[in-house]
C-alpha positions in Angstrom: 29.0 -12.3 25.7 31.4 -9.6 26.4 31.5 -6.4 24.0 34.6 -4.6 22.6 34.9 -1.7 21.9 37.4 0.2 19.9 38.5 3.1 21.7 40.8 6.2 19.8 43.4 7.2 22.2 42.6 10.5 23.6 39.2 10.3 23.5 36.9 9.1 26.7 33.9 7.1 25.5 30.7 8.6 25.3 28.0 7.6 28.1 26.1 5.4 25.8 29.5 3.7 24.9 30.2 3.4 28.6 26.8 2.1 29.5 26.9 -0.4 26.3 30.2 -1.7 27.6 28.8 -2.7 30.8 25.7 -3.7 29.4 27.7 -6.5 27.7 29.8 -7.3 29.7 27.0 -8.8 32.4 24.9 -11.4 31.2 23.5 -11.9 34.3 21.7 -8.7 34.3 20.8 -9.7 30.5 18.9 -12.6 32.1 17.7 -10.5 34.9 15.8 -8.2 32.8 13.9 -10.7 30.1 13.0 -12.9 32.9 11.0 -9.3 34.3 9.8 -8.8 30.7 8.5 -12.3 30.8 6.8 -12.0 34.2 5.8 -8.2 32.7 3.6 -9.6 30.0 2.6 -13.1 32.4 0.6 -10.8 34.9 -0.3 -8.3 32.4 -2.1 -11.2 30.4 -3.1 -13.2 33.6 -4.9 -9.4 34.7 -6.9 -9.4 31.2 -7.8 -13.0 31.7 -8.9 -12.6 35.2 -10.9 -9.7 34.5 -12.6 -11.2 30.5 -13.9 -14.6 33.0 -14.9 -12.0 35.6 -17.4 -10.7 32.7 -18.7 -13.7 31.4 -16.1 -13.8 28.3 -13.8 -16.8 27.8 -10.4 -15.8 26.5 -9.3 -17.1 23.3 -10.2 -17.0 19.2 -13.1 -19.2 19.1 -15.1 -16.2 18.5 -14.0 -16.5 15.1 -16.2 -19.3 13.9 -19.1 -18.0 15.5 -21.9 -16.1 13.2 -21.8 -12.4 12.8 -24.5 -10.5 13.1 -23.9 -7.3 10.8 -23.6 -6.5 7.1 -20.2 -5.2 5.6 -21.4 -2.5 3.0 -18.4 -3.0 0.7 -17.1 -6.3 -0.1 -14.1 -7.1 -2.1 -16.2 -11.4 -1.6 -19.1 -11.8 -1.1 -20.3 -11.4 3.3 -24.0 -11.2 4.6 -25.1 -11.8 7.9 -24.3 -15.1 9.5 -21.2 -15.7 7.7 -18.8 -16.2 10.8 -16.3 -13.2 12.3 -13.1 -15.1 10.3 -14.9 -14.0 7.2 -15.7 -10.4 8.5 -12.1 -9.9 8.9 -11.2 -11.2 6.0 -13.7 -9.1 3.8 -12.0 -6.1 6.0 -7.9 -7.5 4.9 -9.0 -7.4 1.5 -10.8 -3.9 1.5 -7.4 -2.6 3.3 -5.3 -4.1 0.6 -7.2 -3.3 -2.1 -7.2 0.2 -0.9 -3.3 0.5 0.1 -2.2 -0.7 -3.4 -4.2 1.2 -5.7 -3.1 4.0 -3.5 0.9 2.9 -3.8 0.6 2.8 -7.5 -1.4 5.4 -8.0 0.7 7.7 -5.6 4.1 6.5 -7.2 2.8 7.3 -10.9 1.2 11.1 -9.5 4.7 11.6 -7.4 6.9 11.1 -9.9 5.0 13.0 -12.5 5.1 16.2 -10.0 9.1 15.9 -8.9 9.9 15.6 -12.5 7.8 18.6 -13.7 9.1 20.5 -10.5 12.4 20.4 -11.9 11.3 21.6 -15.1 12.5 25.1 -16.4 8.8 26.4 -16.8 8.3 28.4 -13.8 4.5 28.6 -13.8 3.9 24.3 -13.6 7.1 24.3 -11.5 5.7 27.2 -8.9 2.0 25.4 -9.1 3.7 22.0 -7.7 5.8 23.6 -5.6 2.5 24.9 -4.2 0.3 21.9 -4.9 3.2 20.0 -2.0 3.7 22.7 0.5 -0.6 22.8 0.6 -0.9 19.0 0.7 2.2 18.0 3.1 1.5 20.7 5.8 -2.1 19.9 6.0 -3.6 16.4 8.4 -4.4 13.6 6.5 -7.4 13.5 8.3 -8.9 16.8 7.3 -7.9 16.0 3.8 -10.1 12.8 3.7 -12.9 14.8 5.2 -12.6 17.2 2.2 -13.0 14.0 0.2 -15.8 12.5 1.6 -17.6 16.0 1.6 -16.8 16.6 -2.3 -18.1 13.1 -3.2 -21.1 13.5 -1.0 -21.5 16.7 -3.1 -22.0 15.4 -6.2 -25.2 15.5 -7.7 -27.3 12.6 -8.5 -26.8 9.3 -11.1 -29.2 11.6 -13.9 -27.5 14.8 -13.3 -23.6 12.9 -13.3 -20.7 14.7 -14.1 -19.4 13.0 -17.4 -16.3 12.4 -19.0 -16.5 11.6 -22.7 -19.3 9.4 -21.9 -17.5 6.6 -20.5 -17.0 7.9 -16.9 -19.6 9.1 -14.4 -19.3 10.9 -11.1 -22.5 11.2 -8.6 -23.2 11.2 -5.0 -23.3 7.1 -5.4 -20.1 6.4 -6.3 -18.0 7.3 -9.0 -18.1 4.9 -12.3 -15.3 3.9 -14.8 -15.1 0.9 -17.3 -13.5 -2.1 -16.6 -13.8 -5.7 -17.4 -16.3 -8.0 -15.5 -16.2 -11.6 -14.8 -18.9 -13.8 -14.7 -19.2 -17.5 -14.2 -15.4 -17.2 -11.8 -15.2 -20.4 -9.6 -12.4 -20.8 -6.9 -10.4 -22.7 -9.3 -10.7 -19.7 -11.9 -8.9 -17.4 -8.8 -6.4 -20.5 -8.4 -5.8 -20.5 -11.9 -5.3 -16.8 -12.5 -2.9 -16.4 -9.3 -0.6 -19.0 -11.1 -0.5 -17.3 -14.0 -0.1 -13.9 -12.1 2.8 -15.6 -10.1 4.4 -17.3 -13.2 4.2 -13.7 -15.3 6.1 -11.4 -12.4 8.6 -14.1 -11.9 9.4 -14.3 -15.2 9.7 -10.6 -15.1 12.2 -10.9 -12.4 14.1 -13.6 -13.8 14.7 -12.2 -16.6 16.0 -8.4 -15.2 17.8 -10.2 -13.0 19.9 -11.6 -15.8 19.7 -8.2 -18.0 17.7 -10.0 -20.4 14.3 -8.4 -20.0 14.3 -5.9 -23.0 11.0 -4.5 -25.1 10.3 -7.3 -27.1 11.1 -10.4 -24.3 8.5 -8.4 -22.3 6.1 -8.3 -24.6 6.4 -12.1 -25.2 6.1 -12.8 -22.1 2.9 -10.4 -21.7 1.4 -12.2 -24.3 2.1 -16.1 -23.2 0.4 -14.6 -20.2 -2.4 -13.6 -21.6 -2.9 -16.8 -23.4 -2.4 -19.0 -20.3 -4.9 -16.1 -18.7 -7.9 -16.8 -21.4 -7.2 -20.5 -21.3 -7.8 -20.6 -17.6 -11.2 -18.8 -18.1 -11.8 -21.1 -20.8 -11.4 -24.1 -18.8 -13.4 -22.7 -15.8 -16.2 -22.0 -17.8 -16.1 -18.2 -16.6 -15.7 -15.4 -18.9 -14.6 -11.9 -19.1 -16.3 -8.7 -21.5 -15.3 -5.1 -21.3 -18.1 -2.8 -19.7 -18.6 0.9 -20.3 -21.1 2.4 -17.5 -24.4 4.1 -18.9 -27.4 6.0 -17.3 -30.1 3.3 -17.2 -33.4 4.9 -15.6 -32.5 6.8 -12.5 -29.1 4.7 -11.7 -25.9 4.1 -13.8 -25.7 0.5 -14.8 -22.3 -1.3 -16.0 -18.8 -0.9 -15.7 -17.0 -0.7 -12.1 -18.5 1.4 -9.6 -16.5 3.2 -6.5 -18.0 4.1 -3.9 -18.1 7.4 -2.2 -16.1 6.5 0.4 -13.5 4.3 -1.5 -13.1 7.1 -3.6 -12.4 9.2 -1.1 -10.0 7.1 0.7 -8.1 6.2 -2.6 -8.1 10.3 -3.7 -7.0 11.4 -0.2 -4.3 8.7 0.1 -2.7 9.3 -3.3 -3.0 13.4 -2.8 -1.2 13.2 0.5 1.3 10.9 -0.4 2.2 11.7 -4.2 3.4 14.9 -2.4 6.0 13.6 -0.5 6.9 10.7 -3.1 7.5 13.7 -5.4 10.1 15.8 -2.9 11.6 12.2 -2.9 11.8 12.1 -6.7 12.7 15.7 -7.1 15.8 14.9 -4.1 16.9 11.9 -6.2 17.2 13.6 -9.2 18.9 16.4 -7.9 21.6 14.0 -6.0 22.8 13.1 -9.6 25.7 15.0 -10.8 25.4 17.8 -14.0 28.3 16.1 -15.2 26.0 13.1 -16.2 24.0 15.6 -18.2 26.6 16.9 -20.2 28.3 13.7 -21.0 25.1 12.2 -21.9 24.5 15.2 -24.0 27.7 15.2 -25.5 26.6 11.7 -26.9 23.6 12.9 -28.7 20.8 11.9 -26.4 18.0 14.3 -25.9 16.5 14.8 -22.2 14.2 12.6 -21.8 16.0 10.3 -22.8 18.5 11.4 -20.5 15.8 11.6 -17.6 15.1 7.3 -18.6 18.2 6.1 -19.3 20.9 7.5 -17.5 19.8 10.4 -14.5 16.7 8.1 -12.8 18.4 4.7 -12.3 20.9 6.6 -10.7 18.4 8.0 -8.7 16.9 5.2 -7.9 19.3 4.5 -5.4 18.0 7.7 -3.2 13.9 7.3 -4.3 13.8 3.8 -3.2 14.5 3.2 0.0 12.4 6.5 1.0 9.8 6.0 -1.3 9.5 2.3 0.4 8.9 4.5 3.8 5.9 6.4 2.2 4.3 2.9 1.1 4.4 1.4 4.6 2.7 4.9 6.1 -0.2 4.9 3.4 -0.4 0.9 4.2 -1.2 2.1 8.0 -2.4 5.4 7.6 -5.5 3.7 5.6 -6.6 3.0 8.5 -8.1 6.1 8.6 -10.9 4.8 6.3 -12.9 4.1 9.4 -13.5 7.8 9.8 -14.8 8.4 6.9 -17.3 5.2 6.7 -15.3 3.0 4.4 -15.2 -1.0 6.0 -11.8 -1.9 6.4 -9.9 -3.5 8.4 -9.8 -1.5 11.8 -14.1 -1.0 10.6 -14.8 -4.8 10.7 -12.6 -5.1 14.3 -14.0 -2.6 16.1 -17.9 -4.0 14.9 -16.3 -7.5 16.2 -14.9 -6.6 19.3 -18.0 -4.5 20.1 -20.7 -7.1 19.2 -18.4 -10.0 20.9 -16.3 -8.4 23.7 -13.3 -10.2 22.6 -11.5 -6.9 22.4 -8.1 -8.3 23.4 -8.0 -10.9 20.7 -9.5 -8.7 17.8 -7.0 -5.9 18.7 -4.2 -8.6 18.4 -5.6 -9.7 15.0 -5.7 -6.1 14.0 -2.0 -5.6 15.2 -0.9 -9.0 13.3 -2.1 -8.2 10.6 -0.6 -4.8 9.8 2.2 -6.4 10.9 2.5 -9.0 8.3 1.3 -6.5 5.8 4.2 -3.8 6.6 6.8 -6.6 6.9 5.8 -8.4 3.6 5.6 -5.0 1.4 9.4 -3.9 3.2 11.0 -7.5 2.3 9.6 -7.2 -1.5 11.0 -3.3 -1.6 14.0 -4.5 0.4 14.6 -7.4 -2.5 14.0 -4.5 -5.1 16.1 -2.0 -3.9 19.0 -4.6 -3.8 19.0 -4.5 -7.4 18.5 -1.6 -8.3 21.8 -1.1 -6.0 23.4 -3.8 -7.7 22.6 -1.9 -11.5 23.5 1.5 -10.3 27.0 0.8 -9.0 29.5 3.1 -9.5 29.7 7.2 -8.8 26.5 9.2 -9.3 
């Protein structure tokens, strides 16, 4: 299909124009050049075949069902030896996401707090962020995670824990908070809670979408979920109590427990990236014009109100689309745990590939799944950032 191009008189096309235009206008060399990108990968993948047979190693994902023979040292459900490699991976998506989206929230709340006080007029917390990002951006992830692992490898033991007001413990095992526990949770507790999870942020949506979603719709809604919520753990049999962690003989008992190499993944990933999330923020907020201070001033609202209502969803159409950037980075720069000891993802592959030889397929897996992850987070940003487009219409 030919191309056409629309050519200013006076002006000689560029070389890429020149080389597009012939490009297009031959589909035979089109055809010419996937059938070698077909025959490309053919030999490349008859090569790995040839040589995997060669070895003793039959091509293909069967591997999968077969036992494992290692342990997984953090487990987001439940793995032990023998479970089979599908499971392995598995245990090692859901350490990778559990990971990546603490560290997206976490780093979003943290950014935003910095670009805003940045902008403040106190010059001491604005200089101290100012250095706080040039420190954290200009530095490798990598050492910055090693700095992590050493400072939670530092800390003393569970008897000697650093506390905070009594309710949070930090020691060289892992760092302890409150939380809720379940006991008694079933599959069909999980399936339960999902559709209530699913029906409460599509709710959300539905109503924003039609401006409808003000304080007191939310907080309806909030609370029809939280009915559905304790009548699926009512009807499941499971049940839920609030736990504060306390020293119990030489060991902290209760609560939720981090371990030191979670922690450090989660504290190096939200560092590093509430630092550029907050030059985003600080960016956006600039890119709105004084003129919407003043007029929102001149109506008698004070600054932060200013900041909520009328200066950040403006902005909003500058943070979003950047800030979306910064979440698909820490999704892959996560993968960085394996340094540092923690099992995810690119952890349990590289165990699998090691103890089965089926590095081709696991290193496929690997790249599909990081895939699917990147591409699934985008689409849901993409969707968001079309309404936030949509709302903030108009001049800036």
């Amino acid at each position: 299909m030919a191309t056409h191009f629309d050519i200013t008189p006076g002006r000689r096309p560029g070389a890429f124009s020149r080389l597009a235009g012939w490009w297009g206008s031959r589909p035979l060399a089109q055809v010419a050049v996937i059938i070698a990108v077909i025959a490309l990968f053919y030999g490349l993948g008859s090569t790995i075949a040839a040589s995997m047979a060669r070895i003793g190693i039959s091509p293909g994902f069967d591997f999968l069902w077969r036992s494992a023979n290692f342990e997984i040292g953090e487990q987001a459900i439940s793995f032990k030896a023998g479970d089979t490699y599908a499971r392995a991976m598995l245990v090692g998506v859901l350490n990778t996401l559990k990971v990546a989206l603490l560290g997206c929230v976490l780093a979003t709340v943290l950014g935003v707090f910095l670009g805003v006080a940045g902008l403040s007029g106190n010059l001491l917390l604005a200089g101290i962020v100012r250095w706080y990002i040039e420190i954290v951006r200009n530095t490798p992830l990598l050492l910055q995670l090693f700095f992590w692992i050493s400072v939670a490898k530092a800390l003393p033991a569970p008897r000697q824990a650093l506390t905070l007001f009594d309710a949070v413990f930090l020691s060289g095992r892992g760092i302890y908070v409150p939380g809720p526990m379940i006991e008694g949770a079933s599959v069909s507790t999980w399936l339960g809670l999902a559709v209530v999870v699913i029906a409460f942020v599509g709710s959300l949506v539905v109503s924003a979408r039609h401006s409808r979603l003000g304080l007191k719709r939310a907080l309806l809604v909030m609370l029809g979920a939280s009915i559905a919520a304790a009548l699926v753990f009512r009807l499941s049999g499971a049940s839920v109590q609030f736990e504060v962690p306390r020293l119990a003989g030489f060991n902290i008992r209760g609560g939720w427990s981090l371990s030191p190499e979670f922690a450090a993944l989660l504290t190096g990933l939200t560092v590093k990236f509430s630092a550029s999330i907050a030059e985003i923020v600080r960016a956006g907020i600039e890119s709105v014009k004084q003129g919407q201070w003043e007029a929102a001033r001149a109506l008698g609202l004070h600054d932060g109100q200013i900041m909520r209502l009328v200066v950040l969803p403006q902005a909003l159409r500058v943070i979003t689309p950047l800030t979306t950037s910064n979440y698909l980075d820490l999704t892959k720069d996560s993968s960085l745990a394996v340094a540092i000891g923690y099992p995810d993802l690119v952890s349990v592959v590289n165990t699998t590939a090691n103890t089965t030889g089926q590095a081709f397929e696991a290193l496929i897996i690997m790249i599909a799944v990081y895939l699917a992850l990147n591409l699934v987070l985008s689409a849901l940003m993409n969707i968001y950032n079309n309404r936030v487009a949509l709302r903030g219409g108009g001049p800036a």
